[in-house]
C-alpha positions as CSV (number, residue, x, y, z in Angstrom):
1,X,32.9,23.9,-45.7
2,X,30.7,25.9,-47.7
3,X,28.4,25.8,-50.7
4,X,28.7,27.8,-54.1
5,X,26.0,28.7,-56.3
6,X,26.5,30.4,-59.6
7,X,23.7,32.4,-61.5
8,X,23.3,31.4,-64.9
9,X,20.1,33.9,-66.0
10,X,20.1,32.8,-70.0
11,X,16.9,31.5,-71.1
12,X,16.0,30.8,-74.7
13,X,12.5,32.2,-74.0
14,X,10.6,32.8,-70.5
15,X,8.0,30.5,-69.3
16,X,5.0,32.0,-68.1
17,X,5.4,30.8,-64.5
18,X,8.7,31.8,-63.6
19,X,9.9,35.1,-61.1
20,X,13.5,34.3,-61.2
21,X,15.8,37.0,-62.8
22,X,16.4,36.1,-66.1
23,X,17.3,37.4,-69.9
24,X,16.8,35.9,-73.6
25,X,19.7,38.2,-74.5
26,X,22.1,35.3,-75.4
27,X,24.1,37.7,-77.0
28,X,25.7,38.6,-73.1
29,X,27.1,35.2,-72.4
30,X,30.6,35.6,-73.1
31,X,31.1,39.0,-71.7
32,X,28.9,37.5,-68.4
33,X,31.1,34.1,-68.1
34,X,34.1,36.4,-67.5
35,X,32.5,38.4,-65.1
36,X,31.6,35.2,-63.6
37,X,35.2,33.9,-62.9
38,X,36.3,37.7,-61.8
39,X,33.6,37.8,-59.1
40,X,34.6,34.4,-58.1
41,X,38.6,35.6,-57.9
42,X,37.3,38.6,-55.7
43,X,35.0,36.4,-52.9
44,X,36.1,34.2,-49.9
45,X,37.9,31.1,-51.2
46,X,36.6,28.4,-48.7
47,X,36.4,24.4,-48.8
48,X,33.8,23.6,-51.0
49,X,30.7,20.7,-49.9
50,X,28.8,21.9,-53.0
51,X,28.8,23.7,-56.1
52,X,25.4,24.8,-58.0
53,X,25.0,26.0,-61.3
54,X,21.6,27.0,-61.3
55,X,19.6,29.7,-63.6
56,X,17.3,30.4,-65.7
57,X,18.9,27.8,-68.3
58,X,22.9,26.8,-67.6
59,X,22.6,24.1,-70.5
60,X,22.1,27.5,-72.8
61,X,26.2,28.2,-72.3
62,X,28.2,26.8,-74.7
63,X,30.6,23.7,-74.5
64,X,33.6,26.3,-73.7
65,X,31.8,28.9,-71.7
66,X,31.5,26.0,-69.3
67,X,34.7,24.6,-69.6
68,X,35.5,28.5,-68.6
69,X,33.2,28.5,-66.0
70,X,34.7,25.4,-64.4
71,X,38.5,26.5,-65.2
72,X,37.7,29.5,-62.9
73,X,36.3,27.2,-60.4
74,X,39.3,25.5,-59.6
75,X,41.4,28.3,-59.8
76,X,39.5,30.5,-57.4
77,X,38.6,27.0,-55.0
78,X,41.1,24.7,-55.1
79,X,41.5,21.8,-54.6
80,X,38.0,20.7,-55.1
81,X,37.6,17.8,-52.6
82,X,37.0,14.4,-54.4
83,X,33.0,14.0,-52.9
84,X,32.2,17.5,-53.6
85,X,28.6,17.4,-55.1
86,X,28.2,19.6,-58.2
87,X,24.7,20.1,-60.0
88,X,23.6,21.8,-63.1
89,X,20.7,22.5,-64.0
90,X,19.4,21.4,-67.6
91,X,16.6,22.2,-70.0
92,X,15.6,18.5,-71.5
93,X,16.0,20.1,-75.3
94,X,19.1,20.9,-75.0
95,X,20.9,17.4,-73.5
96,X,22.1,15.8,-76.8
97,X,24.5,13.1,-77.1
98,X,27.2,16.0,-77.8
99,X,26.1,18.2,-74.7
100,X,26.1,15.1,-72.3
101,X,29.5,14.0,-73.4
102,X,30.6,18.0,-72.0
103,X,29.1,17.4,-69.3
104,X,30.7,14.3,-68.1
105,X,33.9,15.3,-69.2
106,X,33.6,18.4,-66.1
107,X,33.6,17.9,-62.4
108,X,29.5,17.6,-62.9
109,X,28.2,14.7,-61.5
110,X,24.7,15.5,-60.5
111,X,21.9,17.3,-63.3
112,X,18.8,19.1,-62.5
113,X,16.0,19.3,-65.2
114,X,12.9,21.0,-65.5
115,X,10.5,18.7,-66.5
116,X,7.2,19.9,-65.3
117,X,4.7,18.0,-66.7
118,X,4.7,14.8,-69.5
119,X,1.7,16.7,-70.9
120,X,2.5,18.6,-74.2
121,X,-0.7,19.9,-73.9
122,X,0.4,21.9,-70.6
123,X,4.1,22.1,-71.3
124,X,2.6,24.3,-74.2
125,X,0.6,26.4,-71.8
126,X,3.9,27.0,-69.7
127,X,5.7,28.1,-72.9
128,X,8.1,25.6,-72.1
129,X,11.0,24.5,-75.2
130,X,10.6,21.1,-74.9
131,X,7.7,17.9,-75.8
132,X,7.2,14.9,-72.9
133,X,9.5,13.4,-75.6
134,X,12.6,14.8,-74.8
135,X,12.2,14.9,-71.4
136,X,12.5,11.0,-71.3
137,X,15.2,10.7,-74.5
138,X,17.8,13.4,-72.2
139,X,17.3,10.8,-69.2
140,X,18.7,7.9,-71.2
141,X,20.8,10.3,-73.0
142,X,22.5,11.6,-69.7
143,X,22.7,7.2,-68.4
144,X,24.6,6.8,-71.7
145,X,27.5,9.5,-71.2
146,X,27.8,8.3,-67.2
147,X,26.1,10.8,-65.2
148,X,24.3,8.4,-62.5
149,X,22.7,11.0,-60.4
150,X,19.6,12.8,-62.5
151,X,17.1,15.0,-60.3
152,X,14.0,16.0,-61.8
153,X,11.5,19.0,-61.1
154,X,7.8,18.4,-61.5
155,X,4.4,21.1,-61.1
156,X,1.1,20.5,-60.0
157,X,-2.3,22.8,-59.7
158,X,-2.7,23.3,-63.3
159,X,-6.0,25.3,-63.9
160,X,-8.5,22.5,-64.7
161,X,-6.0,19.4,-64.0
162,X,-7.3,16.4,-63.0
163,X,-6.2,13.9,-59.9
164,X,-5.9,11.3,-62.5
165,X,-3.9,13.7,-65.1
166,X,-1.6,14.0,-61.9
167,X,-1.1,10.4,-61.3
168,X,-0.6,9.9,-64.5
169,X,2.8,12.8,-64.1
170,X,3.5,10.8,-61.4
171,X,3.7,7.1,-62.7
172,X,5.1,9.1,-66.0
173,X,8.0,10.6,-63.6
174,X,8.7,6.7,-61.7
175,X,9.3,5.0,-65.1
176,X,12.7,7.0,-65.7
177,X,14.3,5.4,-62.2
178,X,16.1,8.9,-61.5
179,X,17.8,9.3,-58.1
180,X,15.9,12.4,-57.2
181,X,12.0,14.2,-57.4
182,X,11.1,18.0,-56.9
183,X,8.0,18.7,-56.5
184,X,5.7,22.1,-56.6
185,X,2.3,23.6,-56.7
186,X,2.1,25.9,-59.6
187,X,2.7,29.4,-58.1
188,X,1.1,32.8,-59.8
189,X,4.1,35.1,-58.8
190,X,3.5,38.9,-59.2
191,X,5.2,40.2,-62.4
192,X,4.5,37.4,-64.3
193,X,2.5,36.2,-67.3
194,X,0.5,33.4,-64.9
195,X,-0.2,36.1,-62.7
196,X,-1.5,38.8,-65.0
197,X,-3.6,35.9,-66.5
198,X,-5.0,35.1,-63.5
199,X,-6.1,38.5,-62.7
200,X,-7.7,39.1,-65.8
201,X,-10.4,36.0,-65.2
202,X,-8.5,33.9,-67.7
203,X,-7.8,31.0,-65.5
204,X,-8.8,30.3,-62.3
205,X,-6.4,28.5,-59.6
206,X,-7.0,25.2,-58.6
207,X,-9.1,24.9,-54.8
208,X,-7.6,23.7,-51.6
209,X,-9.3,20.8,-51.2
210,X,-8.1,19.2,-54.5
211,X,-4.1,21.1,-54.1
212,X,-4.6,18.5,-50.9
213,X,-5.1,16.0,-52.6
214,X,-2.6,15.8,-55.0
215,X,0.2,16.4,-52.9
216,X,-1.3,13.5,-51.0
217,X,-1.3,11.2,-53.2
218,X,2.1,12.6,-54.2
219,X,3.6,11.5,-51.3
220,X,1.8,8.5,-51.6
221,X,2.9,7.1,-54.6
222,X,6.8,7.8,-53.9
223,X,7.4,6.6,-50.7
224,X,5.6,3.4,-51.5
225,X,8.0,3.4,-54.7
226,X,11.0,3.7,-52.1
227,X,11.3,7.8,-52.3
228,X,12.4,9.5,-49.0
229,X,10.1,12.6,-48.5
230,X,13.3,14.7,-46.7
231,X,12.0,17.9,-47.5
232,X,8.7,19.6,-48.2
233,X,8.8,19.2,-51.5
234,X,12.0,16.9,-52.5
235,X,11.8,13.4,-52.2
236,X,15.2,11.3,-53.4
237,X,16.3,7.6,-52.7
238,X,18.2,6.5,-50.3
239,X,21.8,8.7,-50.5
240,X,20.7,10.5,-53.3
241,X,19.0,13.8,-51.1
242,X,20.6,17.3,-52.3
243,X,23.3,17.8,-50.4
244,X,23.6,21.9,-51.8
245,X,19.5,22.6,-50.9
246,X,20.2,20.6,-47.7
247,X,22.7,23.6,-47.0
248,X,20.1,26.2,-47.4
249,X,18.2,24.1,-45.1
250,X,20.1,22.9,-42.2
251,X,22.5,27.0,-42.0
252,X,25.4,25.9,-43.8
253,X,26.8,29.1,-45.5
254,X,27.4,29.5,-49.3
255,X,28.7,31.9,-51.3
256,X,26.5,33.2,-54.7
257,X,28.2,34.2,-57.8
258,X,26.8,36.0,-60.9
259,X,23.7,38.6,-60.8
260,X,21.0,37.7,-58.2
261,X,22.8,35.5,-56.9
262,X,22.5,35.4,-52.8
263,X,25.1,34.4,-50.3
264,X,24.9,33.6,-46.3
265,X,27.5,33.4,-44.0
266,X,25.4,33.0,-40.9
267,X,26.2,36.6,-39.6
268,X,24.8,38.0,-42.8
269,X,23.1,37.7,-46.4
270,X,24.6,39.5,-49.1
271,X,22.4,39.9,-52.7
272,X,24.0,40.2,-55.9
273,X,22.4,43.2,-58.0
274,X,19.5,41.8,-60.3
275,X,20.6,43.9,-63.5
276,X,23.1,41.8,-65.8
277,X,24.3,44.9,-67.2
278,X,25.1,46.5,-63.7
279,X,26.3,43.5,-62.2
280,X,29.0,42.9,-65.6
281,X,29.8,46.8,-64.7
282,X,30.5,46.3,-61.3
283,X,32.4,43.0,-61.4
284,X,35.2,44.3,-64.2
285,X,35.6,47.3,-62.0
286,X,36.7,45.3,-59.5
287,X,33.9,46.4,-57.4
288,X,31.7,44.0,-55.3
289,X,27.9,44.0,-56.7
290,X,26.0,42.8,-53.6
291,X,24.3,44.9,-50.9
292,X,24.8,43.6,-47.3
293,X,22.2,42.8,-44.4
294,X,23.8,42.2,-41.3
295,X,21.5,39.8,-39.4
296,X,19.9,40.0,-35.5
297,X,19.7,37.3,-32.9
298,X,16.0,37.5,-34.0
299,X,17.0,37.1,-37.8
300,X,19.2,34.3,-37.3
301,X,16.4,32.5,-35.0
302,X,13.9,32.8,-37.5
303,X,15.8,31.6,-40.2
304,X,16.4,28.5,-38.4
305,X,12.5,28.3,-37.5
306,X,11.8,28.7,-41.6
307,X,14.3,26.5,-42.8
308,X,14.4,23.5,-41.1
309,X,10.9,22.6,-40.5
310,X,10.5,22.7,-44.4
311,X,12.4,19.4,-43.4
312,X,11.3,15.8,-42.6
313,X,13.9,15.4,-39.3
314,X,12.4,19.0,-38.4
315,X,14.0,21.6,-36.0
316,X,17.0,20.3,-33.3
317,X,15.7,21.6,-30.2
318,X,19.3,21.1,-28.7
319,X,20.7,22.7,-31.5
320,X,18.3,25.8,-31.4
321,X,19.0,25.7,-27.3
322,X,22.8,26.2,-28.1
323,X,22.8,28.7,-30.5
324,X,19.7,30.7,-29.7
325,X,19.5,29.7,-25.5
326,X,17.6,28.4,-23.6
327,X,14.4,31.4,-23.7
328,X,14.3,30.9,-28.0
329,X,13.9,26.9,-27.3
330,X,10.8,27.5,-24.6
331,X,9.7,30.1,-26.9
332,X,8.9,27.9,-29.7
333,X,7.8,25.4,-27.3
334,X,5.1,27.4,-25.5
335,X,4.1,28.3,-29.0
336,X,4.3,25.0,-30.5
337,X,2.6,23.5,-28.0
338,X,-1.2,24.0,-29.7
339,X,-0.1,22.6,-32.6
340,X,1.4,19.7,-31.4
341,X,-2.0,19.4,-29.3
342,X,-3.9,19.5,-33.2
343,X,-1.4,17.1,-34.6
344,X,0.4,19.5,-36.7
345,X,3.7,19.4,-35.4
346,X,5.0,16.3,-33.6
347,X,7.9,15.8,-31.4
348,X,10.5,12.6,-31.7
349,X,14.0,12.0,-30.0
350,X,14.1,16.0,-29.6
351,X,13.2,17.2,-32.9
352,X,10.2,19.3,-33.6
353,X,8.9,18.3,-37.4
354,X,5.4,18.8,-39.4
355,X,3.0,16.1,-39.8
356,X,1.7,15.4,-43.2
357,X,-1.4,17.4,-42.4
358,X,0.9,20.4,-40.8
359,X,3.1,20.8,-44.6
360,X,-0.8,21.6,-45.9
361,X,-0.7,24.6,-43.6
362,X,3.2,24.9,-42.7
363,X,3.1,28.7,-43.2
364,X,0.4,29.7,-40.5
365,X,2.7,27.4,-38.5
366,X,5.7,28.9,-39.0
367,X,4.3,32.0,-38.3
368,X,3.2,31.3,-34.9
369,X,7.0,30.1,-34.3
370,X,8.7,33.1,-35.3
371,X,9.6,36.1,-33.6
372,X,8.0,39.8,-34.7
């Protein structure tokens, strides 16, 4: 079983914050759609767990570009088992009665959106499309025309934001009942308005001790509102965690389609070229658009190091002993072993997970575990 992820890089406009490939040249769709279902006729064809339709914006194609897109789908994968969980992602603006009714009528039965904030004061200063308004309109909108299974992305760390601006996100984000929470500190990612901003004096990033904080009381307030933390920074109710990001997490391969797009097969990691125009080139040649990394013992081990203890259950030290042997498992051990002593890591029925305290500093962690 494998997951599939398709690269939808359309956005109407760019928000300030973000570093994934993307183009506002709407004018490409068609032509990129097409390449789309090509690449997908010209990769492995395995069982599907998961599809993910993830972007820049998806909810910018139109009604029969994703009818298309899904067409191709089951041609290239079928049959599509009946529990297979497919996600799109969606920009609150664009779900309208209409939109929704698309969606329901296709294999989608799980939607992503970007909400960020429920500040239009900061939702302005991300250059985001959308008011708090329609944010909480597409929920109800999306209940209406049947899809039962809405995920919703959240940011903290805005320059200047309050812990009592946060909570107020927070408590804004628990009224709407949805199945599923993302959560992130605002990033400033080289190349990108934020960042240049940043630089220039213009803002200033929030400090560590108050970041603490919020994610803190973050946690807080959605486990005591029944919300399983199961990943560093996803929480979801009971039987509603991702099932695709838990494949990036727990070594599951999938396959990525469209430009950027990434694909892992355990062995190796193949990325998609980041250039729409090359990637369309490529593709209607008949030519694959990737470039390949063949991956080492070492690769592999740290891989499984960096992508599981971003997890609540943690690492599987029987798991790591069988695949990696038995010198990788007292490896990490001997090197885990201080941390365990400062309550960063702790160890439970043979997994090795972060505390609370450790996610604050999960990186220097990690990279004490890892090989050089």
């Amino acid at each position: 079983m494998s997951g599939l992820y398709i690269h939808i890089p359309f956005c109407e406009s760019r928000c300030i914050y973000c570093g994934f490939y993307s183009t506002t040249l709407l004018n490409k769709r068609q032509r990129y759609v097409d390449a789309l279902c090509h690449e997908m006729s010209l990769r492995p064809h395995p069982t599907l767990s998961t599809i993910y339709i993830g972007g820049g914006t998806p909810s910018q194609l139109t009604p029969s570009q994703l009818n298309q897109l899904f067409t191709g789908i089951s041609m290239s994968y079928p049959p599509l088992p009946t529990n297979v969980e497919v996600t799109m992602e969606c920009n609150p603006d664009d779900i309208t009665k209409e939109y929704a009714k698309v969606l329901s009528s296709l294999p989608i039965n799980r939607v992503s959106m970007g909400v960020q904030t429920f500040s239009d004061k900061r939702l302005h200063f991300l250059h985001r499309r959308h008011a708090s308004s329609q944010a909480m309109q597409a929920v109800d909108i999306l209940r209406e025309a049947g899809i039962q299974n809405i995920s919703i992305d959240l940011m903290f760390g805005f320059p200047d934001e309050t812990i009592s601006e946060w909570e107020s996100d927070i408590e804004s984000a628990l009224s709407l009942n949805v199945e599923h929470i993302s959560a992130y500190s605002l990033m400033y990612e080289e190349g990108t308005p934020l960042y240049d901003m940043l630089k220039k004096g213009q803002i200033s990033e929030i400090d560590e001790e108050r970041y603490i904080i919020m994610y803190k009381t973050l946690v807080n307030h959605l486990e005591s509102s029944g919300y399983r933390h199961y990943e560093i920074s996803n929480f979801a109710l009971e039987g509603y965690e991702s099932r695709h990001n838990s494949s990036y997490w727990n070594g599951t391969p999938y396959i990525g389609i469209g430009a950027a797009a990434c694909s892992y097969d355990i062995l190796s990691r193949k990325n998609n070229i980041a250039d729409i125009d090359k990637y369309m080139e490529s593709i209607e040649k008949g030519e694959t658009a990737y470039e390949e990394e063949t991956l080492s013992a070492t690769d592999r081990y740290n891989d499984l190091i960096t992508t599981a203890l971003r997890t609540h259950d943690g690492i599987n030290l029987e798991t790591l002993e069988r695949e990696h042997g038995i010198e990788a498992k007292n490896y990490l051990l001997q090197n885990a072993q201080r941390h365990i002593d400062s309550g960063m890591l702790a160890m439970e029925s043979g997994m090795l997970h972060l505390t609370l305290d450790g996610i604050m500093v999960s990186d220097n962690v990690m990279s004490d575990l890892i090989k050089i």
